[in-house]
N, C-alpha and C positions, 0 to 999 in steps of 0.2 A: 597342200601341206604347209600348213606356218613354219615360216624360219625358226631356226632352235635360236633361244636365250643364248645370248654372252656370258661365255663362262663366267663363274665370280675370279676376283682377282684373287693372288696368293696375299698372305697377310704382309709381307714386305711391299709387294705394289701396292696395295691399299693405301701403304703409308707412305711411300712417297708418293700418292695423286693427293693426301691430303695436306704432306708439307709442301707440294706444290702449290695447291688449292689457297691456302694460308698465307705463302709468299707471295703470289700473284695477285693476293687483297691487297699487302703491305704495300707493294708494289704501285701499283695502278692507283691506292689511293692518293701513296707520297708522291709519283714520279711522274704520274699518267701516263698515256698512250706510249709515250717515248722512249719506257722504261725497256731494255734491253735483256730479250731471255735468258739469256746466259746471265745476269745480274738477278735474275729468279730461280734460275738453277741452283745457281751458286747459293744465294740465301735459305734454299730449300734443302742443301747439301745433297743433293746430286749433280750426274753429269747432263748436259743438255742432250743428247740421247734420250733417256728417261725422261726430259721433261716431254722430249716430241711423239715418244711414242704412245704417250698418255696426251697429247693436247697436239695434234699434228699444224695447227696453225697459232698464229696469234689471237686470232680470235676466239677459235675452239676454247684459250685458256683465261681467256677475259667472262667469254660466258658461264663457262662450267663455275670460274669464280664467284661470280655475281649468284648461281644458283647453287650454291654451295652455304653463302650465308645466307640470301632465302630459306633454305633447308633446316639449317640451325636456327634459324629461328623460329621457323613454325616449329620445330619436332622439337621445342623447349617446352612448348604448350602443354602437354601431356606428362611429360616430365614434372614440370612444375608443379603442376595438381597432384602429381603420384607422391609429393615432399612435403608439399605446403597447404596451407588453409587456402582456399579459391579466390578470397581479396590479397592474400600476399603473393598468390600466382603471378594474377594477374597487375599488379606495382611491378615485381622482380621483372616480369616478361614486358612491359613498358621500358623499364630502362634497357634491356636486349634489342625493342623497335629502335629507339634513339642510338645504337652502335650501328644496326642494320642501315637505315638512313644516311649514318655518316659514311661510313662504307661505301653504298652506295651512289651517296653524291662523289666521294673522291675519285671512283671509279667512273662517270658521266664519260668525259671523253672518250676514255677506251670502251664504254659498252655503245658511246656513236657509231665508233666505228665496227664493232658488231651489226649494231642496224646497218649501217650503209653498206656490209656485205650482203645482205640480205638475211639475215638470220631476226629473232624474236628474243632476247633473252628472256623481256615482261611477261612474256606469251602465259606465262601458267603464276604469276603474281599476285594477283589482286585477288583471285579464288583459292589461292591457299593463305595469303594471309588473311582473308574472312573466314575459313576456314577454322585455322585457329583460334584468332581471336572468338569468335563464336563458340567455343568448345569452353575459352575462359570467361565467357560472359554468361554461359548458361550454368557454369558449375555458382559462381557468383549469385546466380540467381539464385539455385535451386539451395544455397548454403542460408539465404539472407542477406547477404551481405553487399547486393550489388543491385542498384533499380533494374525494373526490367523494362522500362520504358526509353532507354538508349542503344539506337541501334552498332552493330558496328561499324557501321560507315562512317557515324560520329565520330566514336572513339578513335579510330584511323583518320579521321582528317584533323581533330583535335592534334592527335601525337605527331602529326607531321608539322603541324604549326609550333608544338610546343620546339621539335627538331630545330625547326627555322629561326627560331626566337633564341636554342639557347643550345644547338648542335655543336659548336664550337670547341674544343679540350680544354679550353680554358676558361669555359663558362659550366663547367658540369652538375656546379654546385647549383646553379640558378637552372639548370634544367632539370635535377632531383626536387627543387620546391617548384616547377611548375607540373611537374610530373604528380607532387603529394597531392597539389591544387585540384588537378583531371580527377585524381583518383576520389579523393572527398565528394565532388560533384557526382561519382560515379555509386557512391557508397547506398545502402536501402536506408530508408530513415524510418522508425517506429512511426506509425501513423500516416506515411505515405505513400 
């Protein structure tokens, strides 16, 4: 017999694992590992109770974090396309990767030490961000608007360079025109 499903939460717990979720980004990206839960409770505005009973270690709250803006940002994917035309999808959900990236660099530390418990945060990463991006490359295609001769592993090693060149807050400007730059190379051209 399979174990029964996890209940779903009530709608108030839902919402504090996500201003938890939220805080523990803020957190871990300004403060790193060091950052003290109860200084996440606190900005979460709950009690540290609530944070443990939803995240019973420090780790538990570093990964759920980590795969929490994973989450947002592939399930933008879809989103985006249900709004926009498939090349302004996929520009809008670029500048989402270069938040994801920041994020997840400032977070490094604390998801080390995730790894050196033995846990995976990456574990389900790389196949849901192809995923996505694959879902806005083909809408792209199938629109005109995007070559179909770029795969996405391109496109993902590209935007992580572009990240590295101009991930910065106070380079955002220069990573919007390197971002327009990817996108133009990415564009279909009449006759090509």
């Amino acid at each position: 017999m399979a174990p029964a499903a996890p209940r779903p939460l009530r709608a108030d717990a839902r919402r504090n694992r996500e201003r938890l979720l939220e805080a523990a980004v803020r957190a871990f990206s300004q403060g790193g590992p060091e950052v003290t839960l109860e200084s996440v409770a606190r900005d979460a505005g709950v009690g540290i109770g609530t944070l443990y009973r939803h995240f019973p270690t420090r780790e538990a709250l570093v990964e759920a974090a980590y795969r929490s803006e994973l989450a947002k940002l592939c399930d933008a994917a879809p989103e985006l396309l249900g709004r926009l035309p498939a090349d302004r999808a996929l520009r809008e959900w670029m500048e989402l990767f270069i938040d994801y990236l920041a994020a997840k660099r400032g977070m490094a530390d604390a998801l080390r030490l995730v790894i050196a418990s033995g846990a995976n945060p990456y574990a389900e990463s790389r196949d849901r961000l192809y995923t996505a991006l694959d879902l806005l490359l083909a809408a792209g295609i199938e629109a005109g608007a995007v070559r179909a001769d770029v795969p996405a592993a391109d496109v993902l090693a590209s935007l992580s360079g572009v990240s590295l060149a101009a991930g910065d807050p106070d380079r955002r400007d220069q990573a919007r025109r390197l971002l327009d730059l990817l996108m133009d190379g990415l564009r279909h051209r009449a006759g090509s």
